[in-house]
C-alpha positions as CSV (number, residue, x, y, z in Angstrom):
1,X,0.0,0.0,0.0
2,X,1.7,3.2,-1.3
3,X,-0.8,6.4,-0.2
4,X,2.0,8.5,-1.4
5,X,1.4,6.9,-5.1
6,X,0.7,10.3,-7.2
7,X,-2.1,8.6,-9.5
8,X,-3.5,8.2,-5.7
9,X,-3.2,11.3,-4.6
10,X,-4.1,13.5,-7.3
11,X,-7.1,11.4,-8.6
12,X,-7.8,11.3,-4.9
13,X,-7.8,15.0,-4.4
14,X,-9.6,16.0,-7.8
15,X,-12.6,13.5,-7.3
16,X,-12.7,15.0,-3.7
17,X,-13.3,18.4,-5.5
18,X,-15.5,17.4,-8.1
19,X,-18.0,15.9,-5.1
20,X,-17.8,19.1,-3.4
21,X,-18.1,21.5,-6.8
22,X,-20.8,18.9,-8.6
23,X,-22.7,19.1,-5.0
24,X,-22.1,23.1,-4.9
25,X,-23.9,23.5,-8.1
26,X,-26.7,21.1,-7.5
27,X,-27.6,22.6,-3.7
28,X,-26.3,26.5,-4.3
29,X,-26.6,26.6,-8.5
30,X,-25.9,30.5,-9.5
31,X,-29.1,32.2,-9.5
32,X,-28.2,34.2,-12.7
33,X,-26.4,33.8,-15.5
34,X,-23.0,34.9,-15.5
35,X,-19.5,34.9,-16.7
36,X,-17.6,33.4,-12.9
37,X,-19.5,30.7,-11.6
38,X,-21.1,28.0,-13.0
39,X,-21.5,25.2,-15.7
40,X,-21.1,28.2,-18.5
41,X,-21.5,27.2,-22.0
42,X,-22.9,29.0,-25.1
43,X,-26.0,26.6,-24.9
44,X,-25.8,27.0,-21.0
45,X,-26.4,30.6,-21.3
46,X,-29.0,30.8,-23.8
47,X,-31.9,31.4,-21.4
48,X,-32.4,31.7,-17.9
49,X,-34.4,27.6,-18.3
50,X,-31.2,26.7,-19.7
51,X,-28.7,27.8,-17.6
52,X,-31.0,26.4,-14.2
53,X,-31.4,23.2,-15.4
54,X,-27.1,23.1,-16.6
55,X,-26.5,24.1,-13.0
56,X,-28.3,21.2,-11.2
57,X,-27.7,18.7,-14.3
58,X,-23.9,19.6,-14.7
59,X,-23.4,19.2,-10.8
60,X,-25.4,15.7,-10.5
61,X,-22.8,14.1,-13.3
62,X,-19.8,16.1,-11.8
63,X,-20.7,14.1,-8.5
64,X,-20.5,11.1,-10.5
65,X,-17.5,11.9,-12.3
66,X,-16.1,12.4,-8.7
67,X,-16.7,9.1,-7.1
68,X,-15.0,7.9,-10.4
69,X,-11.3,9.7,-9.9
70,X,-12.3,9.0,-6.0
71,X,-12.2,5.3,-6.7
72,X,-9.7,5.3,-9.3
73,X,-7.2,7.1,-6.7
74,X,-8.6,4.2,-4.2
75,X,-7.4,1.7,-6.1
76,X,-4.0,3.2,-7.3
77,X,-3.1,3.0,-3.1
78,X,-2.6,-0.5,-3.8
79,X,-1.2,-0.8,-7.0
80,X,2.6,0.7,-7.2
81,X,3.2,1.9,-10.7
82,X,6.7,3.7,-12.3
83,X,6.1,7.6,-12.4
84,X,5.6,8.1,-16.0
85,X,2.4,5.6,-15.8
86,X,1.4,7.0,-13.1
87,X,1.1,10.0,-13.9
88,X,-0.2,8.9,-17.4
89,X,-2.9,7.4,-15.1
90,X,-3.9,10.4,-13.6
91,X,-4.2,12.6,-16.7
92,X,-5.8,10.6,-19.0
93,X,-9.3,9.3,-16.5
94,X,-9.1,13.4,-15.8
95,X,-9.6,14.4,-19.4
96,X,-11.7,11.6,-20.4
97,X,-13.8,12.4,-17.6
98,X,-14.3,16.2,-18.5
99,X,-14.6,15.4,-22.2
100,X,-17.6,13.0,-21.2
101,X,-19.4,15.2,-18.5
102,X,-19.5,18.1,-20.8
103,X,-20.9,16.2,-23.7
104,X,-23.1,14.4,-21.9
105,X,-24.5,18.2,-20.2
106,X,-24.2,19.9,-24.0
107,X,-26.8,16.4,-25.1
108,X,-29.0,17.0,-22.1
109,X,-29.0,20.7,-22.4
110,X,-29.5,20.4,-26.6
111,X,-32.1,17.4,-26.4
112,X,-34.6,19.7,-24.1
113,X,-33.6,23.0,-25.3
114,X,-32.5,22.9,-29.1
């Protein structure tokens, strides 16, 4: 068990902020739309409709995306890797992740609001 691994740490650390910003947005979404805080996208800011439901939406799969990295960085504890595939480990589930949660908010968001 290595908690110093750094695909454990960092995946630790980011799914630990995802939870807390996926669960910010869903209990405290922005009331308004604006240009700081937020899931802000051009189809997120088309209306007022749009932009609630992105905030709530875009927080639920941010949770989920959270728990992911959470357990990925889990698992890397126990499994001692050489640096370069560590961090290779850490970067790709990050990006991947991101790439998926905003498509999957852009097909929501298009899908109910055009």
């Amino acid at each position: 068990m290595n908690l110093l691994e750094p695909a454990a740490i960092t995946n630790v650390l980011v799914g630990v902020s995802f939870l807390m910003c996926g669960w910010l947005l869903k209990a405290k979404p922005p009331k308004s739309i604006n240009g700081l805080y937020g899931y802000r996208t051009n189809r997120s800011m088309k209306s007022q409709e749009a932009w609630d439901f992105a905030q709530v939406y875009g927080g639920d799969v941010m949770m989920k995306l959270g728990i992911a990295l959470l357990g990925i960085g889990v698992v890397f504890i126990f499994i001692p890797l050489p640096i370069w595939l560590s961090l290779s480990l850490t970067f790709i589930p990050l990006i991947v992740g991101v790439i998926y949660m905003i498509a999957k908010v852009e097909k929501e968001l298009k899908k109910r609001f055009g």
